[in-house]
C-alpha positions as CSV (number, residue, x, y, z in Angstrom):
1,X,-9.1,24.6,27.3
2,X,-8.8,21.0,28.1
3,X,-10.9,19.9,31.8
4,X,-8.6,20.5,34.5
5,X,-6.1,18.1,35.4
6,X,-8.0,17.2,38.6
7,X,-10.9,16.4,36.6
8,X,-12.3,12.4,37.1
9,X,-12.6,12.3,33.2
10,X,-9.0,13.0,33.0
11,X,-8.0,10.9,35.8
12,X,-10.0,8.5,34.4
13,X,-8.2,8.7,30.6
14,X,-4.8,8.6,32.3
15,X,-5.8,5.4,33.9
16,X,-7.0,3.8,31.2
17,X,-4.1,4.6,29.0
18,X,-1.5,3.9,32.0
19,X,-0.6,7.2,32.2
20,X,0.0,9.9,34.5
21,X,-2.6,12.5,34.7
22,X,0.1,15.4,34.0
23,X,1.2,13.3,30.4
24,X,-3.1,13.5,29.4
25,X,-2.8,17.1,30.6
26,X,0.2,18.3,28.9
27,X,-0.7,16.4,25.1
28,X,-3.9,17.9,25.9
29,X,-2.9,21.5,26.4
30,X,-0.2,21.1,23.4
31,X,2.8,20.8,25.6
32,X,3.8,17.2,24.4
33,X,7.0,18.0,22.1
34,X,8.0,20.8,25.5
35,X,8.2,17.5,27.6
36,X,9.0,15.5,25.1
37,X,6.1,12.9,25.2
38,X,6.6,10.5,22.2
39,X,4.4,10.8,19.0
40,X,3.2,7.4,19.9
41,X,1.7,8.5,23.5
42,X,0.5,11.9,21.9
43,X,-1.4,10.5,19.6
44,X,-3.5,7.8,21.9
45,X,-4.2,10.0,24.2
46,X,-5.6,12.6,21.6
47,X,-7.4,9.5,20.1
48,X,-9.0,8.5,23.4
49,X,-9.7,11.8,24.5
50,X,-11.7,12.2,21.0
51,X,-13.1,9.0,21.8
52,X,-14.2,10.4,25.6
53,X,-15.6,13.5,24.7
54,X,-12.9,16.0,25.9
55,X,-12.7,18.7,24.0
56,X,-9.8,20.9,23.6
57,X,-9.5,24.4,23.1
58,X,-7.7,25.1,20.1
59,X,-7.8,28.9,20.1
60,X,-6.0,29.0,23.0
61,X,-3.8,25.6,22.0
62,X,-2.8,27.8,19.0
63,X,-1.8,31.3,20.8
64,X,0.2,29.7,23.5
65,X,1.9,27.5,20.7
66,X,2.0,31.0,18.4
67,X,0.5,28.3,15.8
68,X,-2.6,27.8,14.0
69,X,-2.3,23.9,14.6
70,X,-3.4,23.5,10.7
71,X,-1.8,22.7,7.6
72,X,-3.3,23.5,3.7
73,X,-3.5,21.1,1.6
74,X,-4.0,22.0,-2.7
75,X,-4.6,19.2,-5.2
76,X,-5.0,19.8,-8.7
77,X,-8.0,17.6,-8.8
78,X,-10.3,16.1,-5.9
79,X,-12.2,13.9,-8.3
80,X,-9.7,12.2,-9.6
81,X,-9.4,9.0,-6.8
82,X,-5.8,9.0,-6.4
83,X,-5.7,12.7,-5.3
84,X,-8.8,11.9,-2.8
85,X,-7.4,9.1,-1.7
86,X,-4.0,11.1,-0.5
87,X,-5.7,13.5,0.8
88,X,-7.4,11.3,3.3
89,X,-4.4,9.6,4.1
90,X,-2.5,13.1,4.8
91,X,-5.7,14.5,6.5
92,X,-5.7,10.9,8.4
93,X,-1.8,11.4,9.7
94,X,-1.9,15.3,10.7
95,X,-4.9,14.2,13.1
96,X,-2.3,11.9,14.9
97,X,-0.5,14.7,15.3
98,X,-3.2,17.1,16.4
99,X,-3.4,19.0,13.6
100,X,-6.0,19.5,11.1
101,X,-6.0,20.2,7.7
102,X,-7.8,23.1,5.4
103,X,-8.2,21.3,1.6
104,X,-8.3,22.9,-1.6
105,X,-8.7,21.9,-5.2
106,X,-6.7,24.0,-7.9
107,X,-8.9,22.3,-10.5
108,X,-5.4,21.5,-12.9
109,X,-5.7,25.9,-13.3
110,X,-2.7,27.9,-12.4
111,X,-4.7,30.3,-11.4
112,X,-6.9,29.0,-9.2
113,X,-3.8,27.3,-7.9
114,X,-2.4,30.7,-6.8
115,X,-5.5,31.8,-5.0
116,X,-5.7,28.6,-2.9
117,X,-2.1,29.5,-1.9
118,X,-3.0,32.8,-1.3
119,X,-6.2,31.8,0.9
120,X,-4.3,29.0,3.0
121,X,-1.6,32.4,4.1
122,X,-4.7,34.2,4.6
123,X,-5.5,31.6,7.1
124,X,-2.4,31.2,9.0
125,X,-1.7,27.6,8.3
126,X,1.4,26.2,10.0
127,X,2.5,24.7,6.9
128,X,1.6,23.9,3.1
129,X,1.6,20.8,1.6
130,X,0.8,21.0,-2.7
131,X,0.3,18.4,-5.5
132,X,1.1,21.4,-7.6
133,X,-0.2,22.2,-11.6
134,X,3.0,22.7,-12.4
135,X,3.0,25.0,-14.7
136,X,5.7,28.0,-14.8
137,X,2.8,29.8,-13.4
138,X,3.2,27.9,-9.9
139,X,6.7,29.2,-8.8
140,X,5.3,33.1,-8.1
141,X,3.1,32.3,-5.4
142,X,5.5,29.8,-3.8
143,X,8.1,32.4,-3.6
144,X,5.7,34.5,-1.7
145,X,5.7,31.7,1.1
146,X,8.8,33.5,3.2
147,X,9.3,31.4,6.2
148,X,6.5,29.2,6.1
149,X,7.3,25.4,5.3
150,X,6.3,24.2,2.0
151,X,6.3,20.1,0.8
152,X,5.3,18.9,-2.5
153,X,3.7,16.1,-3.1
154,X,3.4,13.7,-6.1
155,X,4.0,16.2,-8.9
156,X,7.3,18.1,-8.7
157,X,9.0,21.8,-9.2
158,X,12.9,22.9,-9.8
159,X,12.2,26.4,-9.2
160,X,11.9,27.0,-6.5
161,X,13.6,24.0,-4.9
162,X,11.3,22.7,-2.2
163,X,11.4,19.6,-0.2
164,X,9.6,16.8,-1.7
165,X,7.7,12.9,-1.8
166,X,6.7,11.6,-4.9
167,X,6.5,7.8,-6.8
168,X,9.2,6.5,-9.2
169,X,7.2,7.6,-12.2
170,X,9.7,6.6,-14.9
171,X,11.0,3.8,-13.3
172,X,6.8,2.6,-12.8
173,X,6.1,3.2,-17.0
174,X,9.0,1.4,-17.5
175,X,8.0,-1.7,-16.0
176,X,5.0,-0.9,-17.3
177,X,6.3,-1.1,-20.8
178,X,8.9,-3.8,-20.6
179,X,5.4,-6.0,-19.4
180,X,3.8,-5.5,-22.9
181,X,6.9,-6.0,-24.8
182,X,8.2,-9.2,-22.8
183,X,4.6,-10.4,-24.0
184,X,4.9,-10.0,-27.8
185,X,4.0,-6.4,-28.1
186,X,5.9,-3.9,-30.4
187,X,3.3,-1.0,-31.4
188,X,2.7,0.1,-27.7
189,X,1.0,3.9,-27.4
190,X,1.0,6.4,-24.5
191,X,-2.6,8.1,-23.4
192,X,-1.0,10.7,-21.6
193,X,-1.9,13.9,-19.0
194,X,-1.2,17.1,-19.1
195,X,2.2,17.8,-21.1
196,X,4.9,19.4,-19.7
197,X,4.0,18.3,-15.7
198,X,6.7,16.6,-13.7
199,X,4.5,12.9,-13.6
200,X,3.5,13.1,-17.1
201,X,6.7,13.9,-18.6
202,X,8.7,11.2,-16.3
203,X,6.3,8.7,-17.3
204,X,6.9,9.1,-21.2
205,X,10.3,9.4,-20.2
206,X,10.1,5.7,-18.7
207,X,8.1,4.5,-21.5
208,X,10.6,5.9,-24.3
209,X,14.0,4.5,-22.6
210,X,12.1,0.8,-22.6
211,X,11.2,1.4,-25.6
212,X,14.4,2.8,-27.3
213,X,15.8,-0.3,-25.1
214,X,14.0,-2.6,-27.1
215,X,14.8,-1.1,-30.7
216,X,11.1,-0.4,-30.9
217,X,9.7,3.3,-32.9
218,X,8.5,5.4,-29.7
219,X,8.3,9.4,-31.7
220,X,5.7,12.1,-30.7
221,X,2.9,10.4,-33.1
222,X,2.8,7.6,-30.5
223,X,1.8,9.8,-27.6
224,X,-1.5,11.9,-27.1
225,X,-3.6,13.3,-25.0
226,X,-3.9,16.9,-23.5
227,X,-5.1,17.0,-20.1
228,X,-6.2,14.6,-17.5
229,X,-9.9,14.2,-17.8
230,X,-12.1,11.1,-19.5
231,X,-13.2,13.6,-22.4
232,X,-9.1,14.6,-23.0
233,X,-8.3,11.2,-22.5
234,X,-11.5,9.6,-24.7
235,X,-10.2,12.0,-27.7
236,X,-6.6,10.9,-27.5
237,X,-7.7,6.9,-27.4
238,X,-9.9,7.3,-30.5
239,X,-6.9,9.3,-32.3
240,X,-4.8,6.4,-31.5
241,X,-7.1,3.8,-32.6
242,X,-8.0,4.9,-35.5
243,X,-4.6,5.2,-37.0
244,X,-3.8,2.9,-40.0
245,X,-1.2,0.9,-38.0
246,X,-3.4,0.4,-34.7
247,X,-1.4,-0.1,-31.6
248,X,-1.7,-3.7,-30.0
249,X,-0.9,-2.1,-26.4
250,X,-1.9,1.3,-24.9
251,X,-0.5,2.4,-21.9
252,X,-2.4,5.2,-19.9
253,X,-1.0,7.7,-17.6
254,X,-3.5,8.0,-14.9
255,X,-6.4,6.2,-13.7
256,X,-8.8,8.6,-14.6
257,X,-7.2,8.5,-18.6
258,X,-8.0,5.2,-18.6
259,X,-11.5,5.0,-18.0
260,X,-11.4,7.1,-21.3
261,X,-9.3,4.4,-23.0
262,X,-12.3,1.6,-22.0
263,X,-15.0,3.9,-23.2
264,X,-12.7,4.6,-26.8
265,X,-11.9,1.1,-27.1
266,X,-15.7,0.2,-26.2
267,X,-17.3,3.1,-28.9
268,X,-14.4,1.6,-31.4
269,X,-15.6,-2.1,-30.8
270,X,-12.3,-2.9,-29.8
271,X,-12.1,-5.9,-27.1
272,X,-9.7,-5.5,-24.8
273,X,-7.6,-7.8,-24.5
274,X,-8.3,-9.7,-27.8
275,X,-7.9,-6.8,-29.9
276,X,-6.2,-4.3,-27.5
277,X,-4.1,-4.4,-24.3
278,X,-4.0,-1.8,-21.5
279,X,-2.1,-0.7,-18.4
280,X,-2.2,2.1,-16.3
281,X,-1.3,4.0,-13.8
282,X,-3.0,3.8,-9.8
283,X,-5.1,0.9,-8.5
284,X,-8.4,1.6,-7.6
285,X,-11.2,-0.1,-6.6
286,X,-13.2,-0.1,-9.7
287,X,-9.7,-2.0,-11.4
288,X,-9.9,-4.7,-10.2
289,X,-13.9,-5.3,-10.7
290,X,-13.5,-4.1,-14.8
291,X,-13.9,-6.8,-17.3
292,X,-11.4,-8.0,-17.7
293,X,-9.4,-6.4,-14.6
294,X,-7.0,-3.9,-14.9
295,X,-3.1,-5.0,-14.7
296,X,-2.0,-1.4,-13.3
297,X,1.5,0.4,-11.9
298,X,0.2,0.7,-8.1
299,X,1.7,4.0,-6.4
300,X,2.0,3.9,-2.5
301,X,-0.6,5.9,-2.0
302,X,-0.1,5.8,2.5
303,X,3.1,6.3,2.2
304,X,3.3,9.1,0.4
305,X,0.5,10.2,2.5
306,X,2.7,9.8,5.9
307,X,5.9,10.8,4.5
308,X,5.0,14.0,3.4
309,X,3.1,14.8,6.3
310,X,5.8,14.1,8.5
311,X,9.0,16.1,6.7
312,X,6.4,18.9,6.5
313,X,6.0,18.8,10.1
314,X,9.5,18.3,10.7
315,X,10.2,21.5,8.5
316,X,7.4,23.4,11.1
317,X,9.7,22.2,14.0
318,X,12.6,23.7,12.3
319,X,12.4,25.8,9.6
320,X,16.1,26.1,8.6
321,X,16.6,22.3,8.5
322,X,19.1,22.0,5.7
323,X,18.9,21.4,2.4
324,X,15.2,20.5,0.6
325,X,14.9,16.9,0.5
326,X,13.6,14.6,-2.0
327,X,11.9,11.1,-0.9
328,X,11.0,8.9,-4.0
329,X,9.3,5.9,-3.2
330,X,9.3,2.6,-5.2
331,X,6.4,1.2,-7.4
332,X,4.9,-2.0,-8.2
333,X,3.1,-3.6,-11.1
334,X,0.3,-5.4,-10.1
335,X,-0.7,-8.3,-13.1
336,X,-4.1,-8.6,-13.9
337,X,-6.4,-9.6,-17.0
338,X,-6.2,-6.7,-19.3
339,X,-2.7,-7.6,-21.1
340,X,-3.2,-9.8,-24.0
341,X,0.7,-12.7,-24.6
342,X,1.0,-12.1,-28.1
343,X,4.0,-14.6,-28.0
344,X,4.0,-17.5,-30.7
345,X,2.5,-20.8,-29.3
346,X,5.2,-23.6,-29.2
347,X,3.5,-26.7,-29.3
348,X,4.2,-28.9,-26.4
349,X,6.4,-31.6,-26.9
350,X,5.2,-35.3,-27.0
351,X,7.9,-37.5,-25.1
352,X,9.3,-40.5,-27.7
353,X,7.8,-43.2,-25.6
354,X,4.2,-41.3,-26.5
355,X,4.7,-41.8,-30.1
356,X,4.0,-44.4,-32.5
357,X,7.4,-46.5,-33.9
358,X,8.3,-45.0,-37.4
359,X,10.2,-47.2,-39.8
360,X,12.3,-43.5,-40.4
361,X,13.1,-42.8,-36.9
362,X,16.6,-44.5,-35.9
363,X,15.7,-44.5,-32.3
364,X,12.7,-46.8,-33.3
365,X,14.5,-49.2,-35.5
366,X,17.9,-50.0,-33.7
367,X,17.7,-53.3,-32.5
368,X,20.4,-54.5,-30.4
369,X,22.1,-58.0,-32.3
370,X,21.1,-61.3,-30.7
C-alpha cells in the first residue's frame, strides 16, 4: 500500500508537484480514472513517487482494481532492432500509465507463438498486445482470448479481426521503388521476409504496383528470400547476384535482410553503390554509420509504440468499444549514400558569350550595316 496520506513524504510529493495530498494518494492507490485525475497528473506523480522512493503495493492495487495492472507483449523476434526498439517504447508508455509489461519472443514459430499467448492468460494480464507470425496457425489461440483485449501491432491478421497499428508498408516500398527508378534504375530486386506475412507481402505489393507503374518486368524470379534472418537473407542476395542479368538496385524488406545484402554484395565484390544500389526498410543506428550510409524507408517506431498502447488500454477501459479499429501511420524515406543516379550526364551548357566567334555561327558573323 502506498504511505498514508498523512505521511510527510506524501505531503511533501504533493507539494512539490502542486498538488493536493488526496490527488498523490488516490494515483497512488489506483483510484485516478475513479476521480478522474488526468493522464498527465497520473503520470508525474507516479514518476516522482518512483523518483522519491514510495513504493506502491501492487498486489493490493490489482485486487481492489480486479486487474493485474500488466499487459503481455509477443514479438516474433527481440533481436531484430526494430522489434526491440518497440518494445521499449511500448514498455516506456504502459509505465506512464502504471502498468507494466510481461515480454515474450515467439522466435518467427507459430508455435512458440501460441504458448507465449497461452502463458500471458496464465498470468492474468489486463491485456495483450502481438506483433504476430502470422501464419494461419496464429488465429486458434487468439480466439481463445474471450473478453480479454487484444491489439496488433506492426504485422496484421483478418481472422480474427482485431484492433490494430501498423506502418504504410506498401505505400513505404513504393516510395522506396519510385527512388531507384526516378534515378535511372530498371532491374530493381526484392530481398524479402517471410512470405505470406501481412508486412512482407504489402511491401512486394508496393514494389510491384511502382513497378508495373513504370512498365518495368517485376515476376516471382525478381523476389527472394525465405525468412527474416542474415543467413535467409545472405542466400537470397547471392541468388540474385549471381543471375546473368544482375540487378542494378536491390531493395530489402527489413533491416536485419539487409545486413545480409552488404555481407552478399561484400563476398560477391560488388561495391555498393558503384556496382549496386540498396534500400531498406527501418533506420537504425548502425545505417547511418555503414559505408556508404544507408538511404532507408524510416517507420515511426514511437508512434506505433504509443498508439498501440493507448487503444489497447482504451479497449481495457471498455471492452465492447465498437468495432476493431485500424490506425496506419505514414512513412518516410530518408536519402542517404547507398543509391547510385544512373541518369545520363548532360553536359553543362557554355553561355555564347563564353565561346570563341566561329565564322559558321550566324549569331557571331551578323554585323549590323554602317
Amino acid at each position: 500500500m502506498p504511505q498514508s496520506p498523512a505521511s510527510p513524504s506524501l505531503k511533501t510529493l504533493a507539494a512539490a508537484l502542486g498538488v493536493s495530498v488526496a490527488t498523490v494518494s488516490r494515483v497512488l492507490s489506483g483510484q485516478a480514472e475513479r476521480y478522474r485525475i488526468s493522464v498527465a497528473t497520473r503520470n508525474r506523480v507516479l514518476e516522482a513517487a518512483s523518483a522519491s522512493g514510495i513504493v506502491v503495493d501492487q498486489l493490493a492495487r490489482s485486487l481492489r482494481l480486479r486487474r493485474t495492472l500488466s499487459i503481455g507483449l509477443v514479438i516474433p523476434d527481440i533481436s531484430n532492432p526494430f522489434f526491440a526498439q518497440l518494445a521499449r517504447q511500448i514498455e516506456r508508455h504502459a509505465r506512464r500509465h502504471g502498468y507494466s509489461v510481461l515480454i515474450a519472443d515467439s522466435e518467427e514459430d507459430a508455435e512458440v507463438e501460441a504458448q507465449a499467448i497461452r502463458l500471458m492468460l496464465s498470468r492474468r494480464v489486463d491485456g495483450l498486445i502481438l506483433a504476430p507470425v502470422g501464419t494461419p496457425a496464429t488465429s486458434a489461440p487468439l480466439r481463445s482470448l474471450g473478453a480479454r483485449p487484444c491489439v496488433l501491432v506492426d504485422r496484421l491478421l483478418d481472422d480474427p479481426p482485431l484492433p490494430a497499428v501498423t506502418s504504410d508498408h506498401r505505400r513505404g516500398a513504393e516510395i522506396a521503388t519510385l527512388h531507384l527508378i526516378e534515378r535511372g534504375h530498371r532491374r530493381i530486386a526484392c530481398v524479402q521476409g517471410s512470405p505470406g506475412t501481412f508486412a512482407n507481402d504489402e511491401r512486394i505489393a508496393g514494389w510491384r504496383t511502382a513497378m508495373a507503374a513504370s512498365g518495368l518486368p517485376c515476376g516471382p524470379e525478381r523476389v527472394a528470400g525465405t525468412g527474416y534472418s542474415i543467413d535467409a537473407a545472405l542466400a537470397a542476395a547471392h541468388a540474385l547476384l549471381m543471375r546473368g542479368e544482375r540487378p542494378t538496385g536491390i531493395l530489402a524488406l527489413g533491416n536485419v535482410l539487409a545486413l545480409g545484402v552488404l555481407q552478399a554484395a561484400r563476398d560477391a565484390r560488388i561495391s555498393i553503390p558503384d556496382d549496386l544500389s540498396l534500400v531498406a526498410f527501418d533506420d537504425q543506428l548502425w545505417a547511418a554509420v555503414t559505408s556508404p550510409p544507408l538511404t532507408i524507408i524510416e517507420q515511426p517506431i514511437e508512434a506505433l509504440g504509443r498508439e498501440v498502447l493507448e487503444l489497447l488500454l482504451a479497449r481495457i477501459a471498455s471492452p465492447t468499444g465498437g468495432p476493431p479499429t485500424r490506425n496506419i501511420l505514414p512513412v518516410r524515406l530518408i536519402e542517404r549514400g547507398s543509391v547510385r543516379d544512373l541518369r545520363p550526364k548532360i553536359p553543362a551548357l557554355v553561355p555564347i558569350s563564353h565561346r570563341a566567334a566561329d565564322p559558321s555561327d550566324n549569331a557571331t558573323r551578323r554585323v549590323a550595316a554602317p
